[in-house]
N, C-alpha and C positions, 0 to 999 in steps of 0.2 A: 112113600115115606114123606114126612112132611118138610118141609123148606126153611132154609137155615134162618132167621131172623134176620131181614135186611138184604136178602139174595132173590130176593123176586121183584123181577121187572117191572115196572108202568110202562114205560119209555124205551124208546131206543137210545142210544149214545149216542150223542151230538159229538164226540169229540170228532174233529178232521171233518166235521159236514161242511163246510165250506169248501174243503176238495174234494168230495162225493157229490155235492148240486152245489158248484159254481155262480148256477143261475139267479141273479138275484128276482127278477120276476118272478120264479117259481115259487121261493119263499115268502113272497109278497101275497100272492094268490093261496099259497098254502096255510097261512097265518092265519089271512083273514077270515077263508074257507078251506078248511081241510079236506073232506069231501070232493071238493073240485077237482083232485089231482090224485086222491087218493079215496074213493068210493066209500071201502069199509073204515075209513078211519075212525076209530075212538076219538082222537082228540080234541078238542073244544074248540069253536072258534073263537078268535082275539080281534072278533067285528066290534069292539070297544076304545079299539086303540084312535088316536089319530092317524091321520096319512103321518103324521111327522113321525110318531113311536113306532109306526109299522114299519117305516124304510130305517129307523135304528135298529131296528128288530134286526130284521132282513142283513143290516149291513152287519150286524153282530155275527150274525151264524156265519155268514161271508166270512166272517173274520178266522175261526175254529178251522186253521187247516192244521 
């Protein structure tokens, strides 16, 4: 059957990821390579960012607990 308009996934839920990976390294390295932490990842890398926008990045998701 086919899927309701707007009920299919890309993404996982960031909501509370900052109390599911604490780590802020990990999101650092995850960001810039996704791959590196996570092999089959889909997601894009954000090797476009600065060092400054990737640790806003990083501290943001830190933020979503």
């Amino acid at each position: 059957s086919p899927t309701v308009f707007g009920s299919d996934r890309k993404a996982p839920d960031l909501l509370h990821v900052g109390s599911r990976l604490p780590i802020k390294g990990w999101h650092l390295v995850h960001h810039a390579n996704p791959r590196a932490v996570q092999p089959m990842s889909q997601m894009p890398a954000f090797n476009y960012l600065s060092k400054r926008d990737l640790n806003a990045l990083a501290d943001y998701m830190m933020s979503l607990k």
